[in-house]
C-alpha positions as CSV (number, residue, x, y, z in Angstrom):
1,X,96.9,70.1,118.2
2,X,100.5,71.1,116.8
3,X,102.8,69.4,114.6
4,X,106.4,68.8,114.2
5,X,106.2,71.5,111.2
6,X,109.5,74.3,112.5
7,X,109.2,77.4,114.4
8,X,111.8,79.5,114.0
9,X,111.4,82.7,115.9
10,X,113.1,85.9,115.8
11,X,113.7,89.2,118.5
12,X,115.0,92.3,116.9
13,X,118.9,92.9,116.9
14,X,119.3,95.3,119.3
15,X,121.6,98.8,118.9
16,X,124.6,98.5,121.4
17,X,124.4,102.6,121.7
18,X,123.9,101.7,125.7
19,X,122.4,99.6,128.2
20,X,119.1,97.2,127.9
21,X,115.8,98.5,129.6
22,X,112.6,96.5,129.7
23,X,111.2,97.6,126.8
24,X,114.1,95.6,125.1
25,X,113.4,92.5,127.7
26,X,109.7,92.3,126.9
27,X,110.7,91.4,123.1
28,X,112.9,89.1,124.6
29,X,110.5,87.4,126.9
30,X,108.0,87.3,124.6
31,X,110.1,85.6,121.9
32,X,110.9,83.0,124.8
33,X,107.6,82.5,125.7
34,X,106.3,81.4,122.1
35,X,109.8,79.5,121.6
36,X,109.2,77.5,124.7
37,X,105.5,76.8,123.8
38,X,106.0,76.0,120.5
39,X,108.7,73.5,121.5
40,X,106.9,72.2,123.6
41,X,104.1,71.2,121.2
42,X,107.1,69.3,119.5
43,X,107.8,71.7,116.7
44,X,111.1,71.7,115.6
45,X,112.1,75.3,117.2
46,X,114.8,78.2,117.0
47,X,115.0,81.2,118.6
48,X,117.2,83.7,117.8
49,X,118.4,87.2,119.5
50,X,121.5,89.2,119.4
51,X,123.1,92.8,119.2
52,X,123.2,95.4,115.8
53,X,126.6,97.0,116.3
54,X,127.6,99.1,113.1
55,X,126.2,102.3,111.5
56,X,127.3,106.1,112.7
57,X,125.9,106.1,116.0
58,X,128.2,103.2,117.3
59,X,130.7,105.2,115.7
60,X,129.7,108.4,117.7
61,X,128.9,106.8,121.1
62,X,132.4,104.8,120.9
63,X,134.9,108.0,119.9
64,X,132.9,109.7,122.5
65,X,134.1,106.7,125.4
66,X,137.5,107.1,124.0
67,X,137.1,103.4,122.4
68,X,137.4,101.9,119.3
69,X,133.6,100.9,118.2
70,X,134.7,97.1,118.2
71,X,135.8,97.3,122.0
72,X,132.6,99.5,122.8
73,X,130.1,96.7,121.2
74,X,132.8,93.6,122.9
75,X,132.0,95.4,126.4
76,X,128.5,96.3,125.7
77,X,127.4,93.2,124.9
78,X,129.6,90.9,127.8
79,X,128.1,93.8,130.5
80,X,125.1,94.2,129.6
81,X,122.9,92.5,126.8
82,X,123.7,88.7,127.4
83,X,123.2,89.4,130.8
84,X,120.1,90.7,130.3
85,X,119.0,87.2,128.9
86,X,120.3,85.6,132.1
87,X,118.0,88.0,133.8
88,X,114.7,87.5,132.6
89,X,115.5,83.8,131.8
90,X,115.4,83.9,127.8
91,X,116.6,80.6,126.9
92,X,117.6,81.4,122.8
93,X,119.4,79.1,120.4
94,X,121.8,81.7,119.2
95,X,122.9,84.7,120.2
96,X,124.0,86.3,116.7
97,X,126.3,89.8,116.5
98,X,126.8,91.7,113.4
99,X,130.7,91.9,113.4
100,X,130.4,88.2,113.7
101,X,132.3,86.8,110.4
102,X,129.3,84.6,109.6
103,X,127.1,87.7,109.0
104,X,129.6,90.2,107.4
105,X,130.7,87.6,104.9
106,X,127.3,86.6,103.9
107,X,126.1,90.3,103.9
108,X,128.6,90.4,101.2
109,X,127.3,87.3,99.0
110,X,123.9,88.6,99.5
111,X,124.3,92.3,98.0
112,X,127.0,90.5,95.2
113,X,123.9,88.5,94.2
114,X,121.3,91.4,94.3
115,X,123.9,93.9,92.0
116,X,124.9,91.1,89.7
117,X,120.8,90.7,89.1
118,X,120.6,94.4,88.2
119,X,119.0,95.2,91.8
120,X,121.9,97.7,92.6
121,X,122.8,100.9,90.6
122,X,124.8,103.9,91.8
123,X,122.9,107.3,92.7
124,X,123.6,110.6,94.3
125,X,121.1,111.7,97.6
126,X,120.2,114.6,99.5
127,X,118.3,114.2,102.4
128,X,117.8,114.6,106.5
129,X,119.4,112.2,108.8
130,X,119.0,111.1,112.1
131,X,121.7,109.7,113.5
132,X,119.8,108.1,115.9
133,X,117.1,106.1,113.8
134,X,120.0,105.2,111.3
135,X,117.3,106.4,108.7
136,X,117.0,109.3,106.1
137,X,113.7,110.9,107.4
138,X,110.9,112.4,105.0
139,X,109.8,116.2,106.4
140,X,106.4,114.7,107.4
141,X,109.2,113.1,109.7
142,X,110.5,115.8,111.4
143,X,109.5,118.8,113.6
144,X,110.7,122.7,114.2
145,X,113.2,121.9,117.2
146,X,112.7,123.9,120.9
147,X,114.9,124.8,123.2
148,X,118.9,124.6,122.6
149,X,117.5,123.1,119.0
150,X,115.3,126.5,118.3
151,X,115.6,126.9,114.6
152,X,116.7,123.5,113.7
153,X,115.0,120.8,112.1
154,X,114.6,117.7,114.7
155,X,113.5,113.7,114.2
156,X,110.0,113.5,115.6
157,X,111.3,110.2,117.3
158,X,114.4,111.4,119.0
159,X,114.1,115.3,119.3
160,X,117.5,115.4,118.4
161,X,118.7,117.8,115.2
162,X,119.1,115.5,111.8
163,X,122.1,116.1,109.0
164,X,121.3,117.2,105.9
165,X,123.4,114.7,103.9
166,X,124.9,114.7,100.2
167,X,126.3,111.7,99.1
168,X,126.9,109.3,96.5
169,X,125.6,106.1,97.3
170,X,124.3,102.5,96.2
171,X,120.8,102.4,95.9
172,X,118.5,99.0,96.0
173,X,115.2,99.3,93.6
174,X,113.2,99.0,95.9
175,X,110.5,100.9,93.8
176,X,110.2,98.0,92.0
177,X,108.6,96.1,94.1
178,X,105.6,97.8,95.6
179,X,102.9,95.5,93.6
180,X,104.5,92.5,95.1
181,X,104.5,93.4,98.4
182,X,100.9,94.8,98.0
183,X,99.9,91.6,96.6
184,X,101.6,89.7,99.7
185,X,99.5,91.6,102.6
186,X,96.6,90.7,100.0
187,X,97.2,87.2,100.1
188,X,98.2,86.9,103.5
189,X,96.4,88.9,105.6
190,X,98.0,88.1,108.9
191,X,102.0,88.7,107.1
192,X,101.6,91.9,109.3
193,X,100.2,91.9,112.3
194,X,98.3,93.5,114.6
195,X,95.6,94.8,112.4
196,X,96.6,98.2,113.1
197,X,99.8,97.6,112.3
198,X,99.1,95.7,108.7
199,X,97.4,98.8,108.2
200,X,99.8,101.4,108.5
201,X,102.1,99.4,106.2
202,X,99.3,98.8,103.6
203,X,98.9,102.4,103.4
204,X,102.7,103.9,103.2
205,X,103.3,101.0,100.8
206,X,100.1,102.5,98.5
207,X,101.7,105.8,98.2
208,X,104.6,104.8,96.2
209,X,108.5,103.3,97.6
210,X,111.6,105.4,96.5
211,X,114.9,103.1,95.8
212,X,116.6,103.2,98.9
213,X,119.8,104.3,99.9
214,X,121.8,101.4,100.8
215,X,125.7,102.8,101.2
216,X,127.7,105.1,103.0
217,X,131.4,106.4,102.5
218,X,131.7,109.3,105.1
219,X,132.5,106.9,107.5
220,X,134.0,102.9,107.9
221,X,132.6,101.3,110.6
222,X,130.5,98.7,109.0
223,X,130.7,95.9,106.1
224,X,132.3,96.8,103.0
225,X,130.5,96.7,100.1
226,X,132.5,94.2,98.0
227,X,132.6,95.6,95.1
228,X,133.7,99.3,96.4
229,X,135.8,99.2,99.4
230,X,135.0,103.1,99.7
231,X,131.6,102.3,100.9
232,X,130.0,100.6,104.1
233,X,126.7,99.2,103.8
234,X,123.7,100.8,105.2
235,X,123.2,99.4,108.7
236,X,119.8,98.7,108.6
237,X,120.2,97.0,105.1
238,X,123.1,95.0,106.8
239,X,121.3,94.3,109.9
240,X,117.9,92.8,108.8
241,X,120.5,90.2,107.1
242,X,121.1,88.7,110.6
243,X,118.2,86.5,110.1
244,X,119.1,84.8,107.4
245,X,123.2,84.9,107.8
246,X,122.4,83.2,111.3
247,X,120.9,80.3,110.1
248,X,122.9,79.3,107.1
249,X,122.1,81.7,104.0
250,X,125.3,81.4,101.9
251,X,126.8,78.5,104.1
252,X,124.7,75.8,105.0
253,X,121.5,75.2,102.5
254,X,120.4,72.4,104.4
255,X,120.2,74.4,107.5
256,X,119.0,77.4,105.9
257,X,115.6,75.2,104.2
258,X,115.4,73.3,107.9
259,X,114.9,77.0,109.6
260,X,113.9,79.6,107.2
261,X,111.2,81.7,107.3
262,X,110.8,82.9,110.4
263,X,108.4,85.1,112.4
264,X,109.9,88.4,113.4
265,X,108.9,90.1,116.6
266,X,109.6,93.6,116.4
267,X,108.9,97.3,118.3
268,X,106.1,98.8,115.9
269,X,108.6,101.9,115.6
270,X,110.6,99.4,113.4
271,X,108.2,98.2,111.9
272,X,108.5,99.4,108.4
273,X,111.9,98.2,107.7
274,X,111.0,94.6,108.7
275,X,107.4,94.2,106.5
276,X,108.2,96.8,103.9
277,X,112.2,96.9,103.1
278,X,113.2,93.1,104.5
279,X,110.5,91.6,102.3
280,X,111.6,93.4,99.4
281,X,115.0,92.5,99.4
282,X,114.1,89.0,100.4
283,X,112.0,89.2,97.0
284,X,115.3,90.7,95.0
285,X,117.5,88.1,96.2
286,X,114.9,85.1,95.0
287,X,114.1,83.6,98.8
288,X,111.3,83.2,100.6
289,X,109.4,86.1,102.5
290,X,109.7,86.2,106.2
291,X,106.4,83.8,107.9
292,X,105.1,86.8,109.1
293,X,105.8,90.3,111.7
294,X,104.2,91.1,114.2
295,X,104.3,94.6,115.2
296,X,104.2,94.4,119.4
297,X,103.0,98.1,121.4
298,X,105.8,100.4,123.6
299,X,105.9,99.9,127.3
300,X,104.9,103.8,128.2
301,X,106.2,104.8,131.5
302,X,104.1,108.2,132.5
303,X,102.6,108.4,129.6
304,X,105.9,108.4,127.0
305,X,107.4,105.4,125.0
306,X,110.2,104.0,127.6
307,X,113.3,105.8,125.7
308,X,117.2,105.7,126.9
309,X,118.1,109.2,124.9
310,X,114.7,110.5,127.5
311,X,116.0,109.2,130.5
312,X,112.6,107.2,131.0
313,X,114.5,103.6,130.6
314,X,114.0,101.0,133.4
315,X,117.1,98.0,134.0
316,X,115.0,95.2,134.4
317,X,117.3,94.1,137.4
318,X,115.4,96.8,139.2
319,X,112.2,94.5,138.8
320,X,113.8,91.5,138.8
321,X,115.9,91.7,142.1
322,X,112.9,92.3,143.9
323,X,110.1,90.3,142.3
324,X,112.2,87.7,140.9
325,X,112.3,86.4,136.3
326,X,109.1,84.6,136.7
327,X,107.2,87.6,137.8
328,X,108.1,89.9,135.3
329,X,107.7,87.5,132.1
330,X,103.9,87.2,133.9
331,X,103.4,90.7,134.3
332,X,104.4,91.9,130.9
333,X,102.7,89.3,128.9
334,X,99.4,89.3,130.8
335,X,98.3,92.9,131.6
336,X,99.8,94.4,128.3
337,X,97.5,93.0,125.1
338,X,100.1,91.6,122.9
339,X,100.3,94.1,119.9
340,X,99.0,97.0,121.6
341,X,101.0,99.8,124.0
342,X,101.1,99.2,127.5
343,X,101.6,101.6,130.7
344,X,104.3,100.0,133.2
345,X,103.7,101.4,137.0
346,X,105.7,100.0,140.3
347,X,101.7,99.5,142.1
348,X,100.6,97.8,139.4
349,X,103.3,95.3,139.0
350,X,103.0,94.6,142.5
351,X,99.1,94.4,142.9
352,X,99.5,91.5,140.6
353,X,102.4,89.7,142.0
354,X,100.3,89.8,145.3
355,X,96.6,88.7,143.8
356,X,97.6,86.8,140.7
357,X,100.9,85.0,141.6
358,X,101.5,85.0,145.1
359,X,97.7,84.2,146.1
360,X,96.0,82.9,142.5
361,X,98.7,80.4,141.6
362,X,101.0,80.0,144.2
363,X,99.1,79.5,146.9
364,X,96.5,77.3,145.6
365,X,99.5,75.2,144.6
366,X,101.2,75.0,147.9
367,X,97.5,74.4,149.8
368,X,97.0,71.2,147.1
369,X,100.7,70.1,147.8
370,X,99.9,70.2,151.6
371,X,97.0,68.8,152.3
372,X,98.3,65.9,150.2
373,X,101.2,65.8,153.0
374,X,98.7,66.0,155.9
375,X,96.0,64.0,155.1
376,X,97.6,61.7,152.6
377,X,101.2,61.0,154.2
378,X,102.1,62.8,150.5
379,X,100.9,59.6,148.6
380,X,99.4,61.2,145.6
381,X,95.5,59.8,145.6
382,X,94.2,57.1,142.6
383,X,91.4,55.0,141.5
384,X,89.0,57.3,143.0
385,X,86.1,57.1,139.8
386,X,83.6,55.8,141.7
387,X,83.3,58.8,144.5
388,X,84.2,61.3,141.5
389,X,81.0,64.0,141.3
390,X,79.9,66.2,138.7
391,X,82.3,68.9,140.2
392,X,85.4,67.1,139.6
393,X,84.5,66.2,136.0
394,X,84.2,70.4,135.4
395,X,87.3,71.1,136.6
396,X,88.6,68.0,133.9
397,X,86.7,69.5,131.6
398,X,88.3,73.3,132.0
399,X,91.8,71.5,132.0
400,X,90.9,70.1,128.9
401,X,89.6,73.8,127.6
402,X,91.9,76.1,128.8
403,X,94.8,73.8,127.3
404,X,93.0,73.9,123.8
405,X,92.1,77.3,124.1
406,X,95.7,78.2,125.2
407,X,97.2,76.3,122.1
408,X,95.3,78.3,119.9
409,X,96.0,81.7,121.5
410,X,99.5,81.0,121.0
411,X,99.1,79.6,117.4
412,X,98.3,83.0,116.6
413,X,100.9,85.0,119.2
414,X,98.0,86.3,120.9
415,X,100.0,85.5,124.6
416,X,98.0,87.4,126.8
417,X,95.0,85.2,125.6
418,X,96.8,82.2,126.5
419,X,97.7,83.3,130.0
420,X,93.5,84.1,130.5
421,X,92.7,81.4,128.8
422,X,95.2,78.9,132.0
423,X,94.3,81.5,134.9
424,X,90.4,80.7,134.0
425,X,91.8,77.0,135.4
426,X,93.5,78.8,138.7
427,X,90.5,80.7,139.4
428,X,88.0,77.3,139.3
429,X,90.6,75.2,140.9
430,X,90.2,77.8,143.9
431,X,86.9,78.0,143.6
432,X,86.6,74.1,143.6
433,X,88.6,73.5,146.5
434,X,86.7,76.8,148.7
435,X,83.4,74.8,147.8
436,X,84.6,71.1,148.5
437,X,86.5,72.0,151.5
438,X,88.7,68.9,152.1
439,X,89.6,69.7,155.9
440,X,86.1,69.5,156.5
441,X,85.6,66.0,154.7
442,X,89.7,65.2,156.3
443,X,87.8,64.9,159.8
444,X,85.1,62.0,158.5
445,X,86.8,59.0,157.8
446,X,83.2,57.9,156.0
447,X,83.8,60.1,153.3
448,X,87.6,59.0,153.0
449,X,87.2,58.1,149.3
450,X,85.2,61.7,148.7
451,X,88.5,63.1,150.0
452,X,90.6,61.9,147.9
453,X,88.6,62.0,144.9
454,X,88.9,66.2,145.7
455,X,92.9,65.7,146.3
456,X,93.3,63.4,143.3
457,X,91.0,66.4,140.9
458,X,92.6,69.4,142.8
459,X,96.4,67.7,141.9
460,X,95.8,66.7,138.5
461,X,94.3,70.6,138.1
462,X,97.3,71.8,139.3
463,X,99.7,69.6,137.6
464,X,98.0,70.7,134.6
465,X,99.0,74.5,135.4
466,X,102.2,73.3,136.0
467,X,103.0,72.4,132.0
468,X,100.6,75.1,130.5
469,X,102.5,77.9,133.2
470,X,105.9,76.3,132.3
471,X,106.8,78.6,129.5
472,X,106.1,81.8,130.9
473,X,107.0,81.0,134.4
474,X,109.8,78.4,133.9
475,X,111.5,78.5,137.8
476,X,108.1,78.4,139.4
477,X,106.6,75.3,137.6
478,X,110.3,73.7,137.8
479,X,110.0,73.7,141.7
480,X,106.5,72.8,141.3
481,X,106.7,69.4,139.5
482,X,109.6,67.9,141.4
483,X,107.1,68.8,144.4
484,X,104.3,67.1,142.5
485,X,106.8,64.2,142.3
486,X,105.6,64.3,138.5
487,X,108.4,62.2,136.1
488,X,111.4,64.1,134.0
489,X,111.1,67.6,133.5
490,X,108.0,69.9,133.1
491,X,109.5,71.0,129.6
492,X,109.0,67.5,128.7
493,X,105.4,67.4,128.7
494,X,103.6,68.4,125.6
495,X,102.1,71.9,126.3
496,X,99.6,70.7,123.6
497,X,98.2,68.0,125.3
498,X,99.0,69.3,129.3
499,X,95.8,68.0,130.6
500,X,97.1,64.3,129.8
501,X,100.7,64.7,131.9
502,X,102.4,62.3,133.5
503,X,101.3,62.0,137.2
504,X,103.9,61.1,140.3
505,X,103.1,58.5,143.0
506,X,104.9,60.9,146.2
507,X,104.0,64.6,147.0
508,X,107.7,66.4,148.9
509,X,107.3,69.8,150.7
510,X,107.0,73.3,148.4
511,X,108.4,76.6,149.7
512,X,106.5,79.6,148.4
513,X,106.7,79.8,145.0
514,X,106.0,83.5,145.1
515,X,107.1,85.0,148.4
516,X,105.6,87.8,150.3
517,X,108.2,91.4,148.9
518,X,108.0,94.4,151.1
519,X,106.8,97.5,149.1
520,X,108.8,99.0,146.3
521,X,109.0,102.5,144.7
């Protein structure tokens, strides 16, 4: 069971360089999905997204439109990212932007605090820098460039030449706090997940951390460092602030201790800066360490990481206008282990919409819905214990399971295991109604109380998909309890508990909740 403890729940903040593609709407989904649940296990809950939109490459892309980089990130994010939310139907709390004045001025009271503690000292770097990461990259980092690159150094990531850099800069001691942050994946095992993931930072951490570079003042798009006006702060160093400015830090301390920590979701190619660096400074500044990060795969499209610079990026309108929000969320968070990289492809997307959707769930939900209407006059069956079999106190049973074993799945952000653990329901709902076959019994008006003991189980099975679907598949199961003539909302129920929902008295008519698409690319 949960409890009203607080979930607050974190997407990346993503670079306004160019347009979303789904690799940045699977974060997004997935946040949503473990906001929804959580809230609806009656944790106080937060979710919060929004858009990174200083640092060099903003600078670049924005010259290079002929636009001031304010007016590039205004249009980027009105076009295109909070659309995208609209899209796959991410219902966040806030919606946070780094130019915002809440973030820039606390970004300022937070690196005051960390140089007046001794945190901050001034250096001089050399090093390679990709433009395109926003990071200074080690040479295990970077490969011999091919092509119009021939002879140049290039990021591994990007294939796109780095800058060798000389400046004089700000630098965090960051050095400083390796043993800490040793000791914290020690103690708490899951701070970093998956275990692969926990891994990889356990082991970069053991080599040793250099202080990090944490200015710039060859260019000025970003926040000024307050005590030198000549310098921007590092936008990484500036961004990973977003999830503490948004929720208080500086401002509001009653509303910061209400929401803070939180659990990060982030690309495992960022992963790093949020389990290594964020930590660190969180450490620096005296507050609390994030709850945890998990680390989630790259959706691989031919084999590569999705990438806009490659050309490989998907809109997810191009999935959505066909297959419709609730199909996507499914198909992302239930064929792709959560943690682990996952291979998009148009056949597979659509195999699934067809079994698992359009014949698994929605048609065993219209067929219950129906044969309420035909043989019931849509007057939803009770009181029938007595003609109740051993049949219909399995399927009970498996509601009961799959809801715990759902719970649970998502206690530990393991989605894709809740999902199994509700479509193990589907599957003996369909197999209970194939084996009782109520149009049979509907033509024996002896073994009128058997019928609607098999009407009463099959509804109250598929009521209970209804609440433990809602958060992944939130227009579906909408349409589906006002046809179930079920009370309030679906997102009222507690997720936690979805076997013991509140039942309706009167069935109404459900279209498809999955309609037959015609084949796409």
């Amino acid at each position: 069971m949960a409890d009203a403890s607080s979930f607050y729940i974190t997407t990346p903040i993503f670079y306004v360089n160019d347009v979303p593609h789904i690799g940045h709407a699977y974060t997004e989904v997935a946040a949503d999905v473990l906001a929804r649940w959580n809230r609806q296990a009656g944790r106080d809950t937060w979710m919060l997204t929004g858009t990174d939109e200083h640092g060099q490459k903003i600078l670049r892309t924005a010259t290079a439109n002929g636009v001031s980089p304010q007016e590039w990130a205004d249009k980027l994010v009105a076009d295109a990212w909070k659309p995208l939310l609209d899209t796959v139907d991410v219902a966040n709390d806030d919606f946070i932007r780094t130019t915002d004045e809440r973030h820039e001025r606390n970004v300022q009271r937070f690196l005051q605090h960390l140089f007046d503690e001794g945190w901050i000292y001034t250096g001089e770097y050399e090093g390679y820098y990709c433009v395109g990461c926003e990071e200074y990259k080690q040479q295990s980092e970077l490969v011999d460039g091919t092509g119009e690159y021939e002879g140049q150094l290039v990021c591994a990531i990007h294939s796109k030449p780095v800058e060798l850099l000389h400046e004089k800069n700000y630098f965090f001691r960051m050095s400083a706090f390796a043993d800490r942050l040793l000791a914290l994946y020690e103690e708490r095992p899951d701070f970093v997940q998956p275990e692969s993931a926990r891994n990889e930072v356990v082991s970069f951490v053991r080599r040793g951390l250099d202080d990090l570079s944490i200015s710039r003042s060859t260019f000025d798009w970003g926040v000024k460092v307050p005590w030198d006006e000549t310098h921007v702060v590092y936008v990484w160093f500036d961004a990973l602030l977003n999830y503490i400015t948004a929720v208080g830090y500086g401002e509001d301390d009653d509303r910061f201790a209400r929401r803070w920590p939180a659990q990060h979701l982030v690309g495992k190619d960022i992963l790093r800066f949020h389990a290594v660096i964020w930590p660190a400074m969180l450490m620096a500044a005296g507050l609390d360490v994030p709850t945890g990060v998990f680390g989630h795969g790259w959706l691989l499209v031919g084999g590569e990481k999705m990438s806009k610079s490659k050309l490989t990026g998907i809109a997810p309108s191009q999935i959505t206008d066909t297959f419709g929000s609730d199909a996507f969320r499914y198909y992302f968070l239930s064929a792709i282990s959560f943690g682990q990289d996952g291979s998009f492809s148009w056949e597979d997307l659509a195999a699934r919409y067809q079994a698992e959707l359009a014949n698994g769930f929605g048609n065993l939900a219209s067929r219950v819905i129906a044969m309420i209407g035909r043989y019931c006059g849509g007057a939803v069956p009770t009181g029938t214990e007595a003609a109740r079999t051993e049949a219909d106190e399995a399927i009970r049973r498996i509601e009961q399971e799959a809801t715990d074993a759902a719970w649970q799945a998502i206690d530990r952000l393991q989605i894709h295991e809740a999902i199994a653990a509700t479509w193990r329901l589907v599957d003996a709902l369909n197999g209970y109604i194939t084996e009782q076959e109520p149009w049979v019994l509907a033509k024996d008006e002896a073994v009128r109380a058997r019928l609607e003991a098999v009407l009463e189980t099959a509804y109250h099975g598929v009521g209970t998909l209804a609440v433990l679907l809602s958060p992944v598949l939130p227009k579906a199961t909408a349409k589906l309890w006002t046809a179930l003539g079920a009370p309030g909302t679906v997102q009222e129920q507690r997720i936690d508990r979805a076997h013991e929902w509140s039942v309706g008295t009167q069935t109404s008519a459900l279209e498809p909740l999955f309609p037959r698409v015609e084949a796409t690319e």
